[in-house]
ROVO-272150 format. One record per residue (C-alpha): z, x, y. Coordinates in steps of 0.2 Angstrom, whole numbers, plus 5000, padded with zeros to 4 digits. Layout:
<zalums>
ZXY;...
</zalums>
This chain:
<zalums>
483449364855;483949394874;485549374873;485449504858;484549634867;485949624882;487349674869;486149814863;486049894882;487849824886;488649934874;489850074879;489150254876;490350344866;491950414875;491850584878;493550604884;494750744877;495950714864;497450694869;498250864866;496850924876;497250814890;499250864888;498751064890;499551134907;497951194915;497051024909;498550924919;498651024933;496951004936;496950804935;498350804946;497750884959;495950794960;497350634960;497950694975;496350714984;496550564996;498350524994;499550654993;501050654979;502950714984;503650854974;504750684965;503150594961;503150584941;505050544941;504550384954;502850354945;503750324930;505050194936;504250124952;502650014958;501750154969;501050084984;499550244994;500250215013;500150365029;498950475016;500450455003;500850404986;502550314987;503750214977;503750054983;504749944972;505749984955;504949934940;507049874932;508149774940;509049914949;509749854963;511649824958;511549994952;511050064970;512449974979;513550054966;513050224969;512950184988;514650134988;515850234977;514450364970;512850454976;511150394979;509750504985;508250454992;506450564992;506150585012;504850715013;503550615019;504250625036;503250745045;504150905054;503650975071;504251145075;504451205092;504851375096;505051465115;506151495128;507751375126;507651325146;505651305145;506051175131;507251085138;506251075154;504650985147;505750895132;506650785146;504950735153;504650625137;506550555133;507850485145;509550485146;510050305151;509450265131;510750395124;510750555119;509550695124;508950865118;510250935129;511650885121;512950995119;513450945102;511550925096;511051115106;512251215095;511551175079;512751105071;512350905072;510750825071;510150695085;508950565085;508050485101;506750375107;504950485116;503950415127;502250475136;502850595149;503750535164;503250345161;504950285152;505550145152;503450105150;502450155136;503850215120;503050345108;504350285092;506150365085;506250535079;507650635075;507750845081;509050995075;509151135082;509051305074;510851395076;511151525090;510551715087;510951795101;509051795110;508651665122;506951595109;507651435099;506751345087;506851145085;506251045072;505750855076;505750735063;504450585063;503650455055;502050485049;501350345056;501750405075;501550615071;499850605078;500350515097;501750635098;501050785094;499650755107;500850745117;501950875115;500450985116;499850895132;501750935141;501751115134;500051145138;499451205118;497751195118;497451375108;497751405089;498751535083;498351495064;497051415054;497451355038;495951355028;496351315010;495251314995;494551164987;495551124970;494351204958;494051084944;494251104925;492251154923;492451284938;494051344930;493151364913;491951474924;493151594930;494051624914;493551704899;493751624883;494151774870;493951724853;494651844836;494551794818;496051694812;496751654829;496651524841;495851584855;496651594872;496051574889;496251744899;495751814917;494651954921;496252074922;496652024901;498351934905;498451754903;497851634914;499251554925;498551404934;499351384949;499651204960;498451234977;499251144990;497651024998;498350975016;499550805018;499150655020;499150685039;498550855041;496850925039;496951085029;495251155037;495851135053;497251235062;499151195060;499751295076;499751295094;500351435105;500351385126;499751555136;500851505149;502251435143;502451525128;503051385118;502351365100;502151205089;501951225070;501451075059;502751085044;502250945036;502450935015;503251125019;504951075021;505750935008;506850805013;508150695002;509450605009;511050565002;512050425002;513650384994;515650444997;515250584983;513850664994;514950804998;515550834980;513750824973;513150964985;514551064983;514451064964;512251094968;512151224980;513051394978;513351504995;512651654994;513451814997;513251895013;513052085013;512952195028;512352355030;
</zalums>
């Protein structure tokens, strides 16, 4: 009798979950994918990985880990007579923009030149190569090492402000961007980023009208009559805050340092065909002057 009693509170309420070509509907997946990415962040490649890798949530991010296939003589093919891309835009970018002597200045503070190359070299300067480099805490090399990152600078435009992007790991953007803050003295916001909550399906619901007519299926529509478009609101990374500010401006340097993370996508190529791949991808626009 006891144990019958148990099965009588044990049993599961009925589901009240969707069908499933409720659950497939645009504005019902947009919704579920973005309280999915509440505490780890998905790459713009994430249902293409999802589907043929095991996913591993590391630095605030949804990664593929291993492939699901035995994959891995195919890779070495496409690594040595084909083309193999890889998603990289987990990496975190750091823009720093100012006066190209007042960079220099403090950049060589946190890097030396006995381990290589430096952000002054003439080669990397121009634009035209990217570098990469070891950063320590300011004036303490060979003592206390900050990690690898790799910089580009932006092309010459004739003005004496540059722009430099830094590349890092997101496991070491928040020691380094202390302290590129600390030897350019940013302690002020220029912006803050305060973005939205992701509105879930029942606020959504709330905000649209649901206009019904006689022999039609009814449609969800704004406030304005035109069909609702949901749109994908971007949440923060997995290493930034999206209620706090994203970038610093120095009052006496003039430098200022943007957090680009998730703004700027990453893929690396791989492969003797990774020339012809992006020939046969990328068209060059026409220029016109007026």
């Amino acid at each position: 009798k006891i144990q019958a009693e148990k099965a009588v509170h044990q049993k599961k309420e009925q589901s009240k979950t969707k069908c499933r070509k409720a659950r497939r509907r645009h504005i019902n997946l947009v919704a579920e994918f973005n309280r999915r990415q509440r505490k780890n962040i998905w790459l713009e490649t994430h249902i293409w990985h999802a589907k043929r890798f095991h996913m591993v949530k590391k630095w605030g991010y949804c990664l593929g880990n291993s492939p699901t296939e035995k994959c891995y003589r195919a890779c070495y093919r496409a690594m040595t007579k084909h083309c193999l891309l890889q998603d990289l835009s987990y990496y975190c970018c750091l823009e720093l923009t100012g006066k190209e002597n007042e960079l220099l200045k403090q950049l060589a503070r946190i890097c030396s030149i006995d381990t290589g190359l430096t952000f002054q070299e003439t080669c990397c300067l121009s634009g035209r190569f990217e570098g990469s480099l070891n950063l320590y805490r300011a004036d303490r090399y060979p003592e206390d090492m900050l990690g690898p990152v790799t910089f580009i600078w932006k092309l010459r435009d004739g003005s004496e402000n540059r722009q430099l992007w830094i590349w890092v790991h997101p496991a070491l953007k928040q020691d380094i961007l202390k302290e590129l803050k600390a030897i350019f003295q940013c302690s002020e916001p220029e912006e803050i980023c305060i973005t939205e909550p992701v509105t879930t399906s029942i606020q959504e619901e709330k905000q649209m009208e649901v206009v019904m007519s006689p022999g039609k299926k009814r449609k969800k529509e704004d406030k304005e009559g035109e069909k609702a478009v949901p749109v994908k609101k971007i949440i923060g990374d997995g290493t930034r805050d999206p209620f706090k500010s994203y970038s610093w401006i120095s009052q006496t340097t003039g430098i200022t340092i943007s957090d680009k993370s998730m703004e700027i996508l990453r893929y690396r190529l791989i492969g003797p065909l990774s020339h012809s791949v992006l020939t046969d991808t990328l068209k060059a626009a026409s220029v016109q002057t007026v």
